[in-house]
C-alpha positions, 0 to 999 in steps of 0.5 A: 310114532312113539313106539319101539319095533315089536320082537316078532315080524307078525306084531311088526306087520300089525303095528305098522298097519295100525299105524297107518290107519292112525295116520288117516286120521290124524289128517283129519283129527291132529288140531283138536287132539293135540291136546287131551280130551276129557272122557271115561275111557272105560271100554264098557262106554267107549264109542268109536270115536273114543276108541279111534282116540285112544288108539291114536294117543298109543300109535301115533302121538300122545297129547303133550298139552293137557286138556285144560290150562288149571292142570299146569298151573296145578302142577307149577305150584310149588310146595315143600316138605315143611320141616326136617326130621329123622327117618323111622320107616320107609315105605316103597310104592311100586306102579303096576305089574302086568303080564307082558310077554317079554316078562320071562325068566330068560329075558330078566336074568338082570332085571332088579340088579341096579335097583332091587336092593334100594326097591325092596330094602324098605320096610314096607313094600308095595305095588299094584298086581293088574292081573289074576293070579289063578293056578287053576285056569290057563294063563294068559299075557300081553301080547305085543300089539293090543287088538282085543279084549285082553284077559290077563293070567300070571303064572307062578314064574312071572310072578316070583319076577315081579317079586324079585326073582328071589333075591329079595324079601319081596312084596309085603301088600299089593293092590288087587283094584284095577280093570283087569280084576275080573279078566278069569271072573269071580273064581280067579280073583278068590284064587289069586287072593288066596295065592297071595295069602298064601305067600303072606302078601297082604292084599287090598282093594277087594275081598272075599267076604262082605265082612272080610271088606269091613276090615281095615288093612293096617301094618305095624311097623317101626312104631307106626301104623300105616293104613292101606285102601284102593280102588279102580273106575273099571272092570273093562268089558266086565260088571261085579256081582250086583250082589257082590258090591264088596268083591273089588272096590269099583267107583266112576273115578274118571267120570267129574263129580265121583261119589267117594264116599266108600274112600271116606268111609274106609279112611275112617275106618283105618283111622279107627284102627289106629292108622298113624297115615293113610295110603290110597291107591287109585287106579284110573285116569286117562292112559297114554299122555303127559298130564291127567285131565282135570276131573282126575286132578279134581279127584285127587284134591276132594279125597285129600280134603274129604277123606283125609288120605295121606298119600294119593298112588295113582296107577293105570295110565301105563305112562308116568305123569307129574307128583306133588305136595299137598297142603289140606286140612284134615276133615277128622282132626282140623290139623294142616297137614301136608299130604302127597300124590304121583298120578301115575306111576305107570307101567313098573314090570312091564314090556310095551312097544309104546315108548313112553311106557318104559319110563316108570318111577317108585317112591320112597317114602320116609316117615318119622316124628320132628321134634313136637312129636308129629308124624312128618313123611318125604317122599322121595320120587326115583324116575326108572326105564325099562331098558331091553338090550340083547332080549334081555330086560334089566330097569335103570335109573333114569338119571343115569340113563340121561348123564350119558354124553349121547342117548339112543332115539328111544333114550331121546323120545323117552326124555320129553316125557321125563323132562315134563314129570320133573318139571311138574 
């Protein structure tokens, strides 16, 4: 089983009962579930044998081999950037922040040591916040092993870690569209936008006002103009307000053929204002395995072709999973252009037992103009592992990691997964 042994002997206990029960199953289920299957993963349509999926890929095996053979031939096309040009402004696209219970500030003493500076030095920093952030009502974290549902709560000292425990600029816009938006209702999602305002961090993906949504987000910086949307397929056990469409941004993305038409009409709208580049964070996909599925990748390639977007963020399937370039052409202007995505970027400031979660990755995007004046972007993707050695936290770049002569199992269990991303 991919997963590290849990802190305490309680979560121990039930990981290794869960485990065993995944074990039953997998007698019964291991030929067909080799590779991954197709469906939502929305915890408001799951069925029991969906949920009994699920908890396999996480406590016993997740599928290596995707669930259609169009998902590797996608990836093993090879595009490059198309030409060379002078860096101008950079941009740093962080995965996901998630209130774990080992994210305290007596176990992060060293947390960005190795990485902050590069992280947080550029221009424009980003990342997804999938958690409230309310003052007001109790907080609430990760547990070790997930046997409910889970309604998360930061705190003003897990955040100034995800932030960068004061020894950075911090975070200039985060995404607030995932499926825990909504885990203290309406009232903690006004609160933890007004908190972020109150910290002047920008924020995207969900508004207070119907009016407030019709406005575009658009930073200046370094002579561009960089727009940013985001979206998420679930709310989990949750619906927005029906008279409230604008609250968080949530469309059917896990399910084939999604409607997207709010991406393109907030593209338009970021192109309106001036947008030089366009960055849409998605959160969804299916959790705990190498490859997204195909209605996934099929998604990513209709918002490029149909809106236009520059660059595709995928968060929530708490792993990393493969990037590539993107050659399309543009819906508004006609031009080719090449665009870029990462699936997933997985779990950034996170603790999970489940190994595989410990790989996460940034992109560092560099953006500047060749010499016919157009805008050109690199991105720049810097694989990362959590690593946890005496209760203390600190990420890594995992090419370090693995230029060491002998790796610890957990080290050798994580290399699968990264061997397959950088193949992709």
């Amino acid at each position: 089983m991919k997963a590290v042994r849990p802190y305490t002997i309680k979560g121990h206990i039930l990981c290794q009962a869960i485990k065993g029960l995944a074990f039953v199953v997998h007698f019964f289920k291991r030929k067909s579930w080799e590779k991954a299957i197709e469906f939502e993963e929305n915890p408001r349509t799951m069925r029991l044998i969906d949920l009994l999926y699920f908890s396999y890929k996480y406590y016993f095996k997740p599928p290596q081999i995707p669930s259609h053979p169009g998902v590797l031939d996608h990836f093993e096309k090879t595009i490059l950037v198309p030409t060379e040009f002078k860096s101008q402004l950079t941009i740093s696209l962080g995965g996901d922040l998630m209130p774990y219970e080992m994210i305290k500030p007596a176990n992060t003493h060293h947390l960005w040591d190795q990485v902050g500076s590069d992280f947080f030095g550029s221009d424009i920093v980003f990342a997804n916040l999938e958690t409230p952030f309310d003052n007001n009502q109790k907080q609430s974290f990760v547990p070790e092993v997930m046997l409910s549902n889970m309604l998360f709560n930061t705190d003003e000292q897990t955040f100034s870690i995800f932030n960068g425990n004061g020894q950075f600029k911090g975070f200039d816009i985060l995404s607030v569209a995932n499926n825990h938006s909504l885990d203290m209702g309406e009232a903690g999602l006004l609160a933890t936008l007004q908190n972020l305002k109150s910290k002047n961090i920008l924020s995207i993906g969900a508004a207070t006002s119907f009016e407030e949504a019709q406005q575009p987000v658009v930073i200046e910086k370094n002579g561009f103009k960089i727009g940013f949307i985001a979206y998420t397929y679930s709310l989990n056990q949750f619906e927005g307000p029906k008279d409230k469409p604008w609250l968080v941004n949530l469309l059917p993305l896990n399910l084939p053929n999604c409607d997207i038409g709010l991406i393109k009409q907030q593209t338009e709208t970021c192109r309106k204002a001036g947008a030089d580049l366009v960055l849409c964070s998605i959160h969804g996909g299916n959790a705990y395995q190498t490859y997204p599925n195909k209605t996934t990748v099929d998604l990513f390639e209709s918002i490029f072709n149909t809106c236009g977007v520059d660059v595709i963020i995928g968060g929530h399937p708490h792993n990393l999973q493969p990037w590539r370039n993107y050659h399309f052409t543009d819906p508004y202007t006609g031009k080719n252009k090449t665009g870029f995505a990462i699936y997933s970027l997985a779990d950034f400031i996170a603790y999970d037992i489940f190994t595989w979660c410990h790989l996460c990755a940034y992109v560092k995007l560099e953006i500047g103009r060749d010499l016919m004046g157009e805008i050109q972007l690199r991105p720049i993707v810097k694989p990362l592992i959590m690593e946890r050695k005496n209760k203390q936290l600190q990420l890594q770049y995992a090419a370090q990691v693995y230029s060491k002569s002998e790796l610890t199992a957990e080290e050798k269990d994580i290399k699968i997964l990264y061997d397959a991303c950088l193949k992709g």
